[in-house]
C-alpha positions in Angstrom: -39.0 -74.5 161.6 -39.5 -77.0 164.4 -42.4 -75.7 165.5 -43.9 -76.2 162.0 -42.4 -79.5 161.7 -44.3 -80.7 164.8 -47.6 -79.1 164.0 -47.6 -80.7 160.3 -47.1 -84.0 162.1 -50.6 -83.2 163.9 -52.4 -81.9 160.9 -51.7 -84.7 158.8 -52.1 -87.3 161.8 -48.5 -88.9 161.3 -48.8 -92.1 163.9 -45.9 -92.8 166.2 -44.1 -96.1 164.6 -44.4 -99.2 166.0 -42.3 -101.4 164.4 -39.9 -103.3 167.2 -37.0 -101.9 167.9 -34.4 -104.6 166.6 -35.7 -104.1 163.2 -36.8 -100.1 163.2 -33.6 -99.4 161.3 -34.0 -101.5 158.9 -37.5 -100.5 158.2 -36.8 -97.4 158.0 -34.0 -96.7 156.1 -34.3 -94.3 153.6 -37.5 -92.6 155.4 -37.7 -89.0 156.9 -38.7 -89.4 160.6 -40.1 -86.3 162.6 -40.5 -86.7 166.6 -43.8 -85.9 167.2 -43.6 -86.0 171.3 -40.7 -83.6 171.0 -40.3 -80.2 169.0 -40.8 -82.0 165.4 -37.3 -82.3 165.0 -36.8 -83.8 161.5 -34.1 -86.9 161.1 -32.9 -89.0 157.7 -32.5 -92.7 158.3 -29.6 -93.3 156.0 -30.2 -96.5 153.5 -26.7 -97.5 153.6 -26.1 -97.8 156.9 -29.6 -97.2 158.7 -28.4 -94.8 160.9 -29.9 -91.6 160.9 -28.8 -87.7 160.4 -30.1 -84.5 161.8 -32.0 -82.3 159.3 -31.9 -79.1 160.6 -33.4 -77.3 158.7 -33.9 -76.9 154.2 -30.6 -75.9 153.4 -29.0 -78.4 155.7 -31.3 -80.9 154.8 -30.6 -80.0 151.3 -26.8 -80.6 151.6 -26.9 -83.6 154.0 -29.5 -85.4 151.9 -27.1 -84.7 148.1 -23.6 -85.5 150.0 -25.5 -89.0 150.6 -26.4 -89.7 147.2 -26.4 -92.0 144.4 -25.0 -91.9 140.9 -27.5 -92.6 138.3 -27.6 -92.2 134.4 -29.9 -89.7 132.6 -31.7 -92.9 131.0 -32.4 -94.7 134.1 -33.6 -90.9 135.7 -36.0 -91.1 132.9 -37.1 -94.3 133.6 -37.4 -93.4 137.3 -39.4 -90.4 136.4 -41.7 -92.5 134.2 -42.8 -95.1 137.1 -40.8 -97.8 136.3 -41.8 -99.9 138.9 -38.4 -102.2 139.5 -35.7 -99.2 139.4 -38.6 -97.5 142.2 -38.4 -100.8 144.0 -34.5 -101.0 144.0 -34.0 -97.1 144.8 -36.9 -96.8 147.6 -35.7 -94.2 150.0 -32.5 -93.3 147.4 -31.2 -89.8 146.4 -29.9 -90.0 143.1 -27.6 -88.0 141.3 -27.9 -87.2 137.8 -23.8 -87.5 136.8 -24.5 -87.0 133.3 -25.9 -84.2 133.8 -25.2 -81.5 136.4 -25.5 -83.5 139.3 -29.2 -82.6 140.1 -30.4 -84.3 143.0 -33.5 -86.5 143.4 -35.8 -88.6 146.3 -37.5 -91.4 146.2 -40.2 -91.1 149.2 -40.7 -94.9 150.8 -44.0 -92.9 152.4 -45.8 -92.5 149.0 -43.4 -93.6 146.4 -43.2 -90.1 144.6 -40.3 -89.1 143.3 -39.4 -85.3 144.0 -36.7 -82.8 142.7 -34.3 -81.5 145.2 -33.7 -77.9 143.9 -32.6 -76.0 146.8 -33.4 -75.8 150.7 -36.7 -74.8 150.2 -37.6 -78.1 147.8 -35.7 -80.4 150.7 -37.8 -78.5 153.7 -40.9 -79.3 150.9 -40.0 -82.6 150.7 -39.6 -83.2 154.2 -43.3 -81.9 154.9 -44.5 -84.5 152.5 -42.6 -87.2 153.1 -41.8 -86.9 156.9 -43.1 -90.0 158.8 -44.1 -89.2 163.1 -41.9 -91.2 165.3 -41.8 -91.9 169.1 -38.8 -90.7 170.5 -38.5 -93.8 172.7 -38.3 -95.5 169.0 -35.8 -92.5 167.7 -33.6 -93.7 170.5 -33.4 -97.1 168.9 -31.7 -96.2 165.7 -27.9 -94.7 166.0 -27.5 -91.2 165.2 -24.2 -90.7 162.6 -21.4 -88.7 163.0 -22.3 -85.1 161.7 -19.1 -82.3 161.6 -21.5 -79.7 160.2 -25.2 -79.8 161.7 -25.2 -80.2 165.8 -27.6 -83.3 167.1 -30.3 -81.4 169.0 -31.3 -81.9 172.9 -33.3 -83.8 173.7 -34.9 -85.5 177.1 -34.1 -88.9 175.5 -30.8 -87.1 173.8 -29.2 -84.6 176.3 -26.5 -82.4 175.5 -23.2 -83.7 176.0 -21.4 -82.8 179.5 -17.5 -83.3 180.3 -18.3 -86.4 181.9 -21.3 -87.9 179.5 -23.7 -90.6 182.0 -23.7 -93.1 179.4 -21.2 -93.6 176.9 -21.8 -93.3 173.2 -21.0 -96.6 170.9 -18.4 -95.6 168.4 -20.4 -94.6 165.1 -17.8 -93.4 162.7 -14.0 -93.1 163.1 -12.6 -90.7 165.2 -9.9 -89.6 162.6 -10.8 -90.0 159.4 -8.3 -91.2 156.8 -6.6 -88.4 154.9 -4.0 -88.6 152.2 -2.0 -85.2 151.6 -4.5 -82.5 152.3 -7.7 -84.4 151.7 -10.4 -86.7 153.7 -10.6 -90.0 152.1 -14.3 -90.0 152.4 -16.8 -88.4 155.3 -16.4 -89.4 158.9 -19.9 -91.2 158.5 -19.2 -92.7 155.0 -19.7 -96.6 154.8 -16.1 -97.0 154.9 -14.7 -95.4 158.1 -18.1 -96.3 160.0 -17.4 -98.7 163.0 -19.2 -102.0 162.8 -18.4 -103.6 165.6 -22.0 -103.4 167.4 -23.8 -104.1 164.1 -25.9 -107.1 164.2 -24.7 -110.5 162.6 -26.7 -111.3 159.2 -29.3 -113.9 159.4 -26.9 -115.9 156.6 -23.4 -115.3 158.2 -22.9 -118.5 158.1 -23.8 -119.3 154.7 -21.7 -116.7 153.4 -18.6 -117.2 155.6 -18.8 -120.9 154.5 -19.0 -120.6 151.0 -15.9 -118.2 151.2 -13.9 -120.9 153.4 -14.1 -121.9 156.7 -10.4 -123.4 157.4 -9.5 -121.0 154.4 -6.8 -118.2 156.2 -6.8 -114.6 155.7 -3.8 -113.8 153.8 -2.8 -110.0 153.0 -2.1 -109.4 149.2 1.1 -106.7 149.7 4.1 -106.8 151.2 7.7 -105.4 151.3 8.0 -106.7 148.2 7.6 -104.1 145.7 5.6 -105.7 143.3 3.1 -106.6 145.7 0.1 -104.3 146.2 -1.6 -101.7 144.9 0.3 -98.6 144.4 -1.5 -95.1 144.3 0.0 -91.9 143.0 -0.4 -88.5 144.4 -0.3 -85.4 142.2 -1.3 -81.7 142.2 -1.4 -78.9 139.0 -1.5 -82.4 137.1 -2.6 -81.7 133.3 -5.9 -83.7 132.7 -5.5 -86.0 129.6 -7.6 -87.9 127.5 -8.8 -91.5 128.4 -10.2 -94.4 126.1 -12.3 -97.2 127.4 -11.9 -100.0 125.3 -14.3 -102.5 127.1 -16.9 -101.2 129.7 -17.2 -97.2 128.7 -20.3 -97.0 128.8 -20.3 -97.9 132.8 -17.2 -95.3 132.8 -16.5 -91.6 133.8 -15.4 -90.5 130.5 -12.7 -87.9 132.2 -9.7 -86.6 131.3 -8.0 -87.6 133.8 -5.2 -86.0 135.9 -2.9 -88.7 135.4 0.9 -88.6 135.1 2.4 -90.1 132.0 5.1 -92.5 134.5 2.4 -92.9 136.8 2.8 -96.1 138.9 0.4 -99.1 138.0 -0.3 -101.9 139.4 1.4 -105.3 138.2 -0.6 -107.9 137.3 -3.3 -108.1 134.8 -5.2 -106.0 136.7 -3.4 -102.7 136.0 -5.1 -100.7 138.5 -4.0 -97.4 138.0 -5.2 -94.6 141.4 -4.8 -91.3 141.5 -6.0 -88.7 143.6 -5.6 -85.2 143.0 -5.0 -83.0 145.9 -6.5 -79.8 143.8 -10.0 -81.2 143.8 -9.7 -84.0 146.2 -10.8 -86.7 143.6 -9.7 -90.0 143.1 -9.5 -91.1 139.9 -9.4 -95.1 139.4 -8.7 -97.0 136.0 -9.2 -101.3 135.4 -6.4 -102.8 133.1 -4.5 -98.7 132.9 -2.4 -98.4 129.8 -0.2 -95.3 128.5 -0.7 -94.7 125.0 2.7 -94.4 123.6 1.8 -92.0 120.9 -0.5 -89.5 123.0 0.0 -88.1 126.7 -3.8 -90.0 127.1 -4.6 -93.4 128.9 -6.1 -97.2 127.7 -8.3 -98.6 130.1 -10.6 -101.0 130.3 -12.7 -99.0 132.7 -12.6 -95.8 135.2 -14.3 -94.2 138.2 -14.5 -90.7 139.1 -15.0 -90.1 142.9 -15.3 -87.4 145.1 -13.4 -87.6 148.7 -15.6 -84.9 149.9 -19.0 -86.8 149.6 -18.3 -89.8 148.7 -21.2 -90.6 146.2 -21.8 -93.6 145.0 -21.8 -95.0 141.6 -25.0 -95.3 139.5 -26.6 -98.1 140.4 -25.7 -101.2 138.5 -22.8 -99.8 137.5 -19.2 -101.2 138.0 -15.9 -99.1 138.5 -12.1 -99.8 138.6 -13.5 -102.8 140.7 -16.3 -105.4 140.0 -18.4 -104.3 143.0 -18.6 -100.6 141.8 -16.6 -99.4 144.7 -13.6 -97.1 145.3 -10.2 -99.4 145.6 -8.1 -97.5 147.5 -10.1 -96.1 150.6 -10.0 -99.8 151.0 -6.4 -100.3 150.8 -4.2 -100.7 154.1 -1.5 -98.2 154.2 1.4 -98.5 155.9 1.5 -95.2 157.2 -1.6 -95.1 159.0 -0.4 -98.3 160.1 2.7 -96.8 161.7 1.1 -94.7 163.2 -1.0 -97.3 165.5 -4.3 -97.6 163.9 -6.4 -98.0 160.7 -9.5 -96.2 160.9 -11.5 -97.7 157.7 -12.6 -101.0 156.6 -10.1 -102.9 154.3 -11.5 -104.4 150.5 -11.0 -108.5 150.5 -11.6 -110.8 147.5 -14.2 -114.2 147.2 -13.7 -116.7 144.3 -17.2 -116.6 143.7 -20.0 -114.5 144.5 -23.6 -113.8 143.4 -25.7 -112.0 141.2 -26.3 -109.1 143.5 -24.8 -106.5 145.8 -25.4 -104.3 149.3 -24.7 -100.6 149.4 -22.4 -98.8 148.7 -21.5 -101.4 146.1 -23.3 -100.6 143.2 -22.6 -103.7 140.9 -22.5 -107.9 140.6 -19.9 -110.1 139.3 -21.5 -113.3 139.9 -23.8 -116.6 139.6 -27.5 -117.1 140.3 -26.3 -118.7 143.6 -27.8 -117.1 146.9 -25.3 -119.4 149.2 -22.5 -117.2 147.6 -21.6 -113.8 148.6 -22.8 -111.0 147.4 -20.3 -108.0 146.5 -20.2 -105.0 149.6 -20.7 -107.8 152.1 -19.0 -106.5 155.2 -17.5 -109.0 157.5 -15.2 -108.7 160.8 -13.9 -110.6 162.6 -15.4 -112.1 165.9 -15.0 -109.7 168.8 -13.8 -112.7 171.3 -11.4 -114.1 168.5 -8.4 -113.9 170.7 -5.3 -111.1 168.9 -3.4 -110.6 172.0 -0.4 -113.0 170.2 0.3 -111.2 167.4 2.6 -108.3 167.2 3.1 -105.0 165.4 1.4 -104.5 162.2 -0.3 -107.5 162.5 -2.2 -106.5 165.4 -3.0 -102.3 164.1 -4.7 -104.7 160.9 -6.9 -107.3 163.0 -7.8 -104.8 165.6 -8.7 -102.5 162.1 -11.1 -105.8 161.2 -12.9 -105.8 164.4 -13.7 -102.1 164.5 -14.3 -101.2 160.7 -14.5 -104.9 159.1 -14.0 -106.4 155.5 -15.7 -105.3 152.3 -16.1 -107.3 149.8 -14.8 -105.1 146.4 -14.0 -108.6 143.8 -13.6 -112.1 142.9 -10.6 -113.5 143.6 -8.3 -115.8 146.1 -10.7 -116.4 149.3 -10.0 -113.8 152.4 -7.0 -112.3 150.5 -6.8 -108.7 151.9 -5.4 -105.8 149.8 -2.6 -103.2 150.9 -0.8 -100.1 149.6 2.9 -100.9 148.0 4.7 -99.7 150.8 9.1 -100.6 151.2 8.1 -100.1 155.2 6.0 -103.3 155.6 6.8 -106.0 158.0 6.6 -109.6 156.2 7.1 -111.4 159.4 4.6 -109.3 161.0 2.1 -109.7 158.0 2.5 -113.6 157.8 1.0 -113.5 161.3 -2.1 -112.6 160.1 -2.2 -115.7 158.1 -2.8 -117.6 161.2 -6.2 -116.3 161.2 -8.9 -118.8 159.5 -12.4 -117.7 158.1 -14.5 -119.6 160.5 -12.9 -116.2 162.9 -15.3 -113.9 160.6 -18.7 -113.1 160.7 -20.7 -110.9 158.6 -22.5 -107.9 159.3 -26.1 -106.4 158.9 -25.3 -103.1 156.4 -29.1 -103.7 154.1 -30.2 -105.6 151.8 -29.1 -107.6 148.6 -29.8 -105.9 145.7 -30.6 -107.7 142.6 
């Protein structure tokens, strides 16, 4: 197959890119690259992140491509399908999933704007023939390669295979460990969430953003050893699914059941976020404002997210979840066993009091004003590599080293740089108040893609 791959890139004269380097990933995310000066090898630039993934062939094209997908309703599929020319605009280089339907699988191709069923292996290996754009290796080398446990990253002269003693060192692309709860992965090693940040550029409007948030404003984590602090999750297996009723956003809602318990532990506050992930299917089931009906075994929420930990798809676009930036709350959330352990391998969800009408993958959703100074929701920020940690202690340090490596994302509006945490007993409040030390003028924020409005 890649053979063929390189002789299609002659017959239909694919030109080597020659976009500069600094900006190569960003121009391409989305697109299919095949190396034309190699064996044809065939390579998906990912539009979250703008990293890129090995295609090996169809089938693993095929599955690569649909675990990187993104929700979207069968009414917007329709309108996709009809040439609508601002959902095409907003989902260039997108796989969408139909999840009203049966989860069928669709590209947009940034080559020639056509979107294309992905039925099976054969349709991806067609889609990749028609859609594949010829790149330079020397430009191949410029955009990072994501962590892959399945498909192998091929040789290459640029690319060698890896030795016991490697002659240059890789940069950290994903985390080493990813996050698990019981018996399940929160998330894939290359997911947005466990993906290590700290080489990623600095946006163009750091500043802007990190100002409008707070400059002397401090971090300050949202949890402690107090009990009613923090967002509690629940754990369950064999659970009976019951029913749910959305009494406010439904119709941006996974309708369910849900496997929830009826004295499952909810969040205080007027938030009510109610977590659950069941270890049977390793899904994480989310509700906003959680209520037990007292005369059923169902749930009243305002609104709830479906998610799966295995591929971590993302939420139709525009749509919110048990969160106003359409993301997952608790991959977000620092534990205080990972904690314990020595290390945090994920970014951690923070709050803004304002933001703006718009939003970077993998949020999928706005909560805010026609404001460009303010933050949009999924901005990822860390915080400055030479911002000096070496005085705090204990858990304070595991969670600022975690916010250099793997950053902030921003998941809702509320108190500036508050950071949210798992109610644990085991958590160190004079260890935690450390962190308070830390202003916002110590963060920065990150190139992840664009704002989308």
């Amino acid at each position: 197959m890649r053979k063929s791959f390189f002789l299609l890139a002659l017959a239909l004269g694919l030109a080597p890119l020659a976009t500069q380097a600094a900006s190569l990933s960003d121009t391409l995310r989305g697109s299919v690259l095949l190396q034309v000066e190699s064996h044809g090898e065939a390579w998906y630039v990912l539009p979250t992140t703008g990293q890129r993934i090995y295609l090996k062939d169809g089938n693993a094209a095929y599955q690569l491509m649909r675990s990187h997908g993104l929700g979207i309703t069968s009414a917007n599929l329709q309108k996709l399908l009809a040439g609508n020319a601002a959902l095409k605009k907003q989902l260039r280089g997108q796989i969408v999933l139909n999840v009203q339907s049966h989860g069928e699988a669709y590209y947009l191709c940034p080559k020639n704007n056509a979107v294309s069923y992905i039925k099976d292996g054969a349709a991806a290996y067609s889609i990749m023939r028609s859609c594949g754009l010829g790149i330079k290796t020397s430009d191949l080398d410029s955009i990072s390669v994501a962590q892959q446990s399945a498909t192998p990253v091929p040789a290459t002269p640029n690319n060698p295979a890896p030795t016991s003693q490697p002659s240059t060192p890789t940069p950290p692309i994903a985390s080493s460990s990813v996050p698990m709860i019981s018996s399940c992965q929160i998330f894939p090693a290359n997911n947005p969430w466990n993906t290590d940040i700290s080489t990623y550029p600095v946006r163009s409007d750091s500043a802007t953003f990190t100002s409008s948030i707070g400059l002397t404003s401090h971090l300050h984590p949202d949890f402690g050893a107090d009990q009613s602090y923090g967002i509690p999750f629940n754990v369950v297996t064999n659970q009976p699914m019951v029913p749910i009723t959305f009494d406010a956003y439904g119709d941006e809602s996974d309708l369910g059941p849900y496997p929830i318990p009826a004295n499952a532990k909810v969040e205080s506050g007027s938030d009510a976020h109610v977590l659950v992930v069941d270890t049977n299917s390793c899904k994480l089931y989310e509700l906003y404002d959680g209520r037990k009906e007292s005369s059923t075994s169902g749930w009243v929420a305002q609104s709830g997210a479906i998610w799966d930990l295995k591929t971590g798809a993302l939420r139709p676009a525009g749509w919110t979840s048990a969160d106003a930036a359409g993301l997952p709350i608790l991959p977000g959330l620092v534990r205080a066993d990972e904690v314990l352990s020595g290390h945090v391998n994920h970014a951690i969800r923070f709050t803004a009091s304002r933001s703006q009408n718009g939003y970077i993958l993998p949020a999928t959703h706005q909560a805010g004003s026609n404001n460009p100074a303010l933050p949009p929701m999924g901005l990822r920020v860390r915080l400055k590599a030479n911002y000096d940690i070496s005085q705090l202690t204990g858990q304070a340090k595991i969670i600022a080293q975690a916010m250099k490596t793997y950053g902030m994302i921003l998941a809702d509006n509320g108190s500036n740089w508050f950071f949210q945490g798992a109610t644990d007993p085991r958590w160190n409040d004079d260890q935690l108040n450390e962190l308070k030390s830390i202003p916002g003028s110590a963060f920065e924020a990150v190139d992840t893609g664009a704002i989308v409005k």
